[in-house]
C-alpha positions as CSV (number, residue, x, y, z in Angstrom):
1,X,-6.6,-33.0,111.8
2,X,-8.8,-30.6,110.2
3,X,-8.9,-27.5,112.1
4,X,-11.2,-25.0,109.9
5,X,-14.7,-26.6,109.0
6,X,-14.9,-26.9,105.1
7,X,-17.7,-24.9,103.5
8,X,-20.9,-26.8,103.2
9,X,-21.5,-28.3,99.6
10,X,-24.6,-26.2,97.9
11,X,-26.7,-29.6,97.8
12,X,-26.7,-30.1,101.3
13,X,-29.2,-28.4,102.1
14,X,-32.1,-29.9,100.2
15,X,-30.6,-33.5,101.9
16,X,-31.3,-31.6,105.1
17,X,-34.8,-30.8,104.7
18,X,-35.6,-34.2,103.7
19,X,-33.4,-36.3,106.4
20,X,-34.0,-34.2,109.6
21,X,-35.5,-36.4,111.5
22,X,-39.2,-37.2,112.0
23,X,-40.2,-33.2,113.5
24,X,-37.7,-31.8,111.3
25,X,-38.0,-32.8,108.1
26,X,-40.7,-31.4,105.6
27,X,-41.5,-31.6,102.1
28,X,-39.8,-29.0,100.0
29,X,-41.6,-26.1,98.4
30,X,-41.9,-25.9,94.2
31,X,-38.9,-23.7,94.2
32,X,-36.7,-25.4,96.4
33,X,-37.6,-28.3,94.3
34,X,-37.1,-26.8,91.3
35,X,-33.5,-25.6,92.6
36,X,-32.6,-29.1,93.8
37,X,-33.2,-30.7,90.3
38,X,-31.7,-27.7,88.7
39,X,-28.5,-29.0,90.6
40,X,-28.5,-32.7,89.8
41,X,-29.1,-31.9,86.1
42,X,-25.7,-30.0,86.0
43,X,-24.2,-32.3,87.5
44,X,-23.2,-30.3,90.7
45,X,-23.9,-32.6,92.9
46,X,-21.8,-35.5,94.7
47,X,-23.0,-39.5,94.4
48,X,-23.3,-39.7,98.1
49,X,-25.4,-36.7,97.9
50,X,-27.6,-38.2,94.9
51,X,-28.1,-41.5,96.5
52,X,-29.2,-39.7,99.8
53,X,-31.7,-37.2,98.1
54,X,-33.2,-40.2,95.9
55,X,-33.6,-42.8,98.9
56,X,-34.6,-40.0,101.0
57,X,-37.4,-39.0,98.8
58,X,-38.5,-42.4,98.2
59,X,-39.3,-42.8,101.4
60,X,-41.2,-39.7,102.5
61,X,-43.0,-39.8,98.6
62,X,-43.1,-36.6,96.9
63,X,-45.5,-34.3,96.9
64,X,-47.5,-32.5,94.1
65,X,-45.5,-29.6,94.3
66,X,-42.1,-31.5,94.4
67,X,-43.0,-33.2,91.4
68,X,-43.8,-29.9,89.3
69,X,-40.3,-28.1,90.7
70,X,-38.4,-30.8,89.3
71,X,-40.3,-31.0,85.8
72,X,-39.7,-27.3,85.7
73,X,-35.8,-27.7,86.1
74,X,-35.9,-30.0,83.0
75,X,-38.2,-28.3,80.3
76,X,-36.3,-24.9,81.6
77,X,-33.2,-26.8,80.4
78,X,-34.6,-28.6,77.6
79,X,-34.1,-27.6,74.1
80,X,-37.0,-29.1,72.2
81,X,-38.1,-27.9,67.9
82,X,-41.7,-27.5,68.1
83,X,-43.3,-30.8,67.1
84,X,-47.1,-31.3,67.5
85,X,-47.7,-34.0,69.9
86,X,-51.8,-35.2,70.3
87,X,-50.7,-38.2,73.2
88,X,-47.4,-37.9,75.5
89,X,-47.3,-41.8,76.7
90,X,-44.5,-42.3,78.7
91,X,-43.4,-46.7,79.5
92,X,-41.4,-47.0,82.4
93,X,-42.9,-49.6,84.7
94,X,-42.5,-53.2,82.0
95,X,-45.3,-55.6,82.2
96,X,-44.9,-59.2,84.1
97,X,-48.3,-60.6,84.6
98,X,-49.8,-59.6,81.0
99,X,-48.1,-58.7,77.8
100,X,-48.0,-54.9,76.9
101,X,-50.8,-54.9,75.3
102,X,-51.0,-51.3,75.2
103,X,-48.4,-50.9,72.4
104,X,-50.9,-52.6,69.9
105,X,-53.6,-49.8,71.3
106,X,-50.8,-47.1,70.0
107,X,-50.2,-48.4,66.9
108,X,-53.7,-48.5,66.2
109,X,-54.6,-45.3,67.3
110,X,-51.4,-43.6,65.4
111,X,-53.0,-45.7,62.5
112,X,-56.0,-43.7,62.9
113,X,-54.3,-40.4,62.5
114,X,-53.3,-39.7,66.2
115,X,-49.9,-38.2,66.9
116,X,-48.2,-40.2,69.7
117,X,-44.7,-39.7,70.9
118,X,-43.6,-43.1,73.5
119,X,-40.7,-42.8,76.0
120,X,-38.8,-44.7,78.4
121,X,-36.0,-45.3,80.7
122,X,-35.2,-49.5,79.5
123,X,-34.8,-52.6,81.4
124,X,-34.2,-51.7,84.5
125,X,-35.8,-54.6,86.8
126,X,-35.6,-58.4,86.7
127,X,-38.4,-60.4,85.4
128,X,-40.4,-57.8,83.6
129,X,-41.2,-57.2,79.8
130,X,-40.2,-53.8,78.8
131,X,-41.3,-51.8,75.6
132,X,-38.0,-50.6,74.2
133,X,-37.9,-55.2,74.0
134,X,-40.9,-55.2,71.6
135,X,-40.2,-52.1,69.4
136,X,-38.4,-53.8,66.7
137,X,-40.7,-56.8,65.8
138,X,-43.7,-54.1,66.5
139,X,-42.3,-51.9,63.8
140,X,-42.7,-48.7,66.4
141,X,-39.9,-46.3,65.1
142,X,-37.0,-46.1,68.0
143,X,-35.3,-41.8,67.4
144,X,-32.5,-41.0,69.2
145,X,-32.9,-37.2,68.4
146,X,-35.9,-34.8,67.9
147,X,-35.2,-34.8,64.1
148,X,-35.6,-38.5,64.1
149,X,-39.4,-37.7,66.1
150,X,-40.5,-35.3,64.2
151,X,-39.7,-36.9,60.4
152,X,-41.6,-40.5,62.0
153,X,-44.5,-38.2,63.7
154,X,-44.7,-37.0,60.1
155,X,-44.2,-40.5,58.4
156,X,-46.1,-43.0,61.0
157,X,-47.4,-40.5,63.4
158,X,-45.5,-43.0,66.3
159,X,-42.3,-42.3,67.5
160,X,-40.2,-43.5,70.9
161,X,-37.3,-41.6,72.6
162,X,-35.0,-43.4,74.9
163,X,-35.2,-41.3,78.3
164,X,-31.4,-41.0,78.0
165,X,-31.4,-39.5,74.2
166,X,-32.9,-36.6,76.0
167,X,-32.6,-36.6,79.7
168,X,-29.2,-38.7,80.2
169,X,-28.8,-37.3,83.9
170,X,-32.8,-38.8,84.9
171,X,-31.4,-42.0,82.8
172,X,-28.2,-42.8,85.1
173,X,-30.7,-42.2,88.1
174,X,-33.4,-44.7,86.9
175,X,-29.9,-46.6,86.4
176,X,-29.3,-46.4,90.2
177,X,-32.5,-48.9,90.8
178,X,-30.2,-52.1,91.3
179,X,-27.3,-50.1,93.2
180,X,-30.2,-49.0,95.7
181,X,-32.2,-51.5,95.7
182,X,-35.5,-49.8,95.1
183,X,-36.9,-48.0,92.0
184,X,-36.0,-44.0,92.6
185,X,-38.7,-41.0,92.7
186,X,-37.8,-40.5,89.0
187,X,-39.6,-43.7,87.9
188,X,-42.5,-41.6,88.7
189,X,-41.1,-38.1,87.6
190,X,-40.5,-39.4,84.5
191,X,-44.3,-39.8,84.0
192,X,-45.2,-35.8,84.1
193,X,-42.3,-34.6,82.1
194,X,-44.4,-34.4,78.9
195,X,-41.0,-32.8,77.0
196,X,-42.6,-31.9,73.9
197,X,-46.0,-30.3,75.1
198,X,-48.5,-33.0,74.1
199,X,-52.1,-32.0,74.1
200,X,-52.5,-34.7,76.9
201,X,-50.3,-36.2,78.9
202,X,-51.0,-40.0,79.9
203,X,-50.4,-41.3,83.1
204,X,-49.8,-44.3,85.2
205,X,-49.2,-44.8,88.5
206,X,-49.8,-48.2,90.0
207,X,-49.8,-47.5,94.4
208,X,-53.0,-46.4,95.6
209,X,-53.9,-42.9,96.3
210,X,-51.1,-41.5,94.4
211,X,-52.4,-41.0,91.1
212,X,-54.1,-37.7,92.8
213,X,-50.7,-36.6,93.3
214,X,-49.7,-36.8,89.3
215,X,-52.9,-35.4,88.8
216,X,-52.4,-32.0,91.0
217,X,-48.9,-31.9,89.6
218,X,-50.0,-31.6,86.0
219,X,-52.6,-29.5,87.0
220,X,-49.7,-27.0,88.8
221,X,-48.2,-27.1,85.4
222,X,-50.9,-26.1,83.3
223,X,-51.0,-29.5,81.6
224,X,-53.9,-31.9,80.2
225,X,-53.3,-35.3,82.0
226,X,-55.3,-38.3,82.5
227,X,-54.0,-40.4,85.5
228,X,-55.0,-44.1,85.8
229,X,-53.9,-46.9,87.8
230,X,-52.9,-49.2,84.7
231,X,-52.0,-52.5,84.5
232,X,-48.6,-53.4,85.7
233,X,-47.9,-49.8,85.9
234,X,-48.1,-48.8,82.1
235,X,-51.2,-46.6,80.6
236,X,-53.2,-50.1,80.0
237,X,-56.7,-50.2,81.0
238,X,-57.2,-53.5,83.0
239,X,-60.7,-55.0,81.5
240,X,-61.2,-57.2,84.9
241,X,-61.7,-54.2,87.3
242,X,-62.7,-50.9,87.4
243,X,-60.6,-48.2,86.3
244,X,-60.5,-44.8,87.7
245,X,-60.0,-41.5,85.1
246,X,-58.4,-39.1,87.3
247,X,-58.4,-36.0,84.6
248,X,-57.3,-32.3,84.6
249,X,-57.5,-29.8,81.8
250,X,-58.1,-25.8,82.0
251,X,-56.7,-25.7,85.7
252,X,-60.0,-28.1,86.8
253,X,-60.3,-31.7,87.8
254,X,-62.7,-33.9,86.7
255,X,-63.0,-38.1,87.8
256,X,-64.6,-41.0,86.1
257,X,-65.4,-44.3,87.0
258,X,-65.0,-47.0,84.1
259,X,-66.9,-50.2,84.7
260,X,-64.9,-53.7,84.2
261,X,-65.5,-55.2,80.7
262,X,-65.3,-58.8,81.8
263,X,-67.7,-60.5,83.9
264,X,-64.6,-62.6,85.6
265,X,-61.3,-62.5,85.9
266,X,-59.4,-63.6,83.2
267,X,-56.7,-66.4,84.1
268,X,-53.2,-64.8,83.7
269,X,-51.0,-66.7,81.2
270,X,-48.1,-69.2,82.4
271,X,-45.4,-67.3,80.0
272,X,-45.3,-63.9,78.5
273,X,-44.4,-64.5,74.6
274,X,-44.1,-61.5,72.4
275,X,-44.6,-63.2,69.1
276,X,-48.3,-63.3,70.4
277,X,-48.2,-59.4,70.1
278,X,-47.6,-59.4,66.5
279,X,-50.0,-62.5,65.4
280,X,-52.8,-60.7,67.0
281,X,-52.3,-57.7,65.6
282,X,-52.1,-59.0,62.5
283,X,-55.7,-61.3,63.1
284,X,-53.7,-64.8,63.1
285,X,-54.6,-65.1,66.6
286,X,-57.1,-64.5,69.2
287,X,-57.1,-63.3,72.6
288,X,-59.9,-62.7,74.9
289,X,-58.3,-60.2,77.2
290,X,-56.1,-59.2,74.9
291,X,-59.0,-57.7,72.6
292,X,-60.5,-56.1,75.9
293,X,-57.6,-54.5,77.1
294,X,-57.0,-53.4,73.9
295,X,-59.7,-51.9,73.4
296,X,-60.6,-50.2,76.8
297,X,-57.2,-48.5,76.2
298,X,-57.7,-47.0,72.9
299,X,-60.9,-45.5,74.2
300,X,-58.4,-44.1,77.1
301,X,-56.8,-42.5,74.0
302,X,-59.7,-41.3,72.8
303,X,-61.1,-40.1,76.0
304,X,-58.2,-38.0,76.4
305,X,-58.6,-36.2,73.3
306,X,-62.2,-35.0,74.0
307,X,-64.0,-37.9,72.7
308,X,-66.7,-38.8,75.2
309,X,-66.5,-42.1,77.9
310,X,-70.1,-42.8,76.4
311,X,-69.0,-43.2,72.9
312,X,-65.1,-43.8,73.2
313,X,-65.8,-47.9,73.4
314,X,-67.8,-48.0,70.4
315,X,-65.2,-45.7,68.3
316,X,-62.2,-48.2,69.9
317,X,-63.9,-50.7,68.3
318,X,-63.8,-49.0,64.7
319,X,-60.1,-47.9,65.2
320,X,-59.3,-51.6,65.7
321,X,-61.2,-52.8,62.8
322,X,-59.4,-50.2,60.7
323,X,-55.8,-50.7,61.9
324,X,-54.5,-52.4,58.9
325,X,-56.4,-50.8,56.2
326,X,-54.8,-47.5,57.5
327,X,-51.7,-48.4,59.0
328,X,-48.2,-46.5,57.1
């Protein structure tokens, strides 16, 4: 029998302001945010506790400010050389109706002389196609340390980072997804961290009406961002619909609307098969959407380094063409 109440772990409380109930709980403020991530990043907290906050958070969805608290735990703990970065282009979501196209729009715009540092958190769902898969036979440089991104910024100006090479503790919580059963908060978290201050920070998010979240929390942060809702989840212009720019830069929002490129819908294919990646980038093969999502994204790029929409297309179109001419 216990008869003297144990002191309440430190952690407790930010479970508390997230659980209590439908009157009591409340999203928590940039600081508490900022303390609670603190906490989990040092590993002071329990795995009951953990699995709590994460689920607990996934259900309420976080807010702007939630999302800049916790960024501001990691880059406060983050010791990073200074490496110029023009595009931070984070691949977490994996692709399951189309390939991923948008790796051949990075190798193509890092052919053009754009500096362009990839990172993700692996395989972590069934029955999707995930980047860190393709990086090999796409010749994208994997670096397990910032040495490594630095000498292939230098060399290739494309380099990816595992998300646990630098952030192990977000890792083994994007790690949780099958244990809980759903993806975690950092899924999206892990989108905004921008850890080596690129002058734009491109976004993703797939659900509806969130993507002015990522926006204010970038904006909170002081960072250039350009939030989309891309295909499959990944910064991939879909060329069958519209696409929304949901930009910030200077501390002020601006929004775009991007027409479709197609006239239809293109029919999705029956099987995913990376070795069409490669031939097309190399000209053996065609693809019709392929070549429009391809295209629509590097004028993303391009849009997000100060080129305007009205000419972005048209420039896409000569970065293409170029790829192999330039390509290290």
């Amino acid at each position: 029998m216990i008869l003297v109440a144990p002191p309440e772990h430190p952690f407790a409380q930010f479970v508390r302001i997230l659980g209590k109930g439908k009157r009591g709980a409340r999203n928590m403020s940039r600081e508490e945010a900022r303390e609670a991530m603190g906490l989990l990043l040092d590993d002071k907290v329990e795995d009951t506790q953990l699995g709590a906050f994460l689920m607990l958070l996934r259900h309420k969805e976080e807010s702007a400010e939630e999302l800049a608290g916790f960024t501001e735990a990691l880059r406060e703990r983050l010791v990073t050389p200074p490496i110029a970065v023009d595009l931070d282009w984070p691949s977490y979501a994996g692709k399951k109706r189309h390939l991923p196209w948008f790796l051949l729009a990075v190798k193509a715009l890092a052919a053009s002389g754009v500096r362009i540092h990839l990172h993700g958190g692996g395989a972590h769902t069934a029955g999707r196609l995930y980047s860190e898969q393709l990086l090999e036979s796409l010749a994208i440089p994997i670096c397990q340390s910032w040495e490594e991104v630095a000498e292939n910024l230098d060399r290739h100006n494309l380099a990816f980072t595992p998300l646990g090479a630098w952030a192990p503790q977000l890792q083994r919580m994007i790690d949780l997804r099958n244990t809980l059963g759903l993806r975690s908060p950092i899924h999206s978290l892990a989108r905004i961290l921008n850890p080596l201050g690129a002058r734009c920070v491109m976004q993703s998010i797939f659900h509806p009406g969130y993507q002015a979240t990522h926006r204010e929390a970038s904006q909170l942060l002081g960072d250039t961002a350009i939030v989309i809702k891309g295909e499959g989840g990944e910064i991939e212009v879909n060329p069958d619909g519209q696409c929304h720019l949901y930009g910030t830069a200077g501390g002020e929002n601006w929004d775009e609307e991007w027409p479709a490129l197609s006239a239809q819908r293109h029919v999705k294919p029956e099987q995913l098969d990376p070795a069409h990646l490669l031939a097309f980038w190399n000209g053996e093969a065609e693809d019709a959407y392929g070549r429009l999502a391809v295209l629509s994204t590097i004028a993303l790029g391009l849009r997000a380094l100060g080129e305007p929409s009205e000419s972005a297309l048209a420039r896409a179109q000569r970065v293409w063409d170029t790829r192999l001419q330039t390509s290290a």
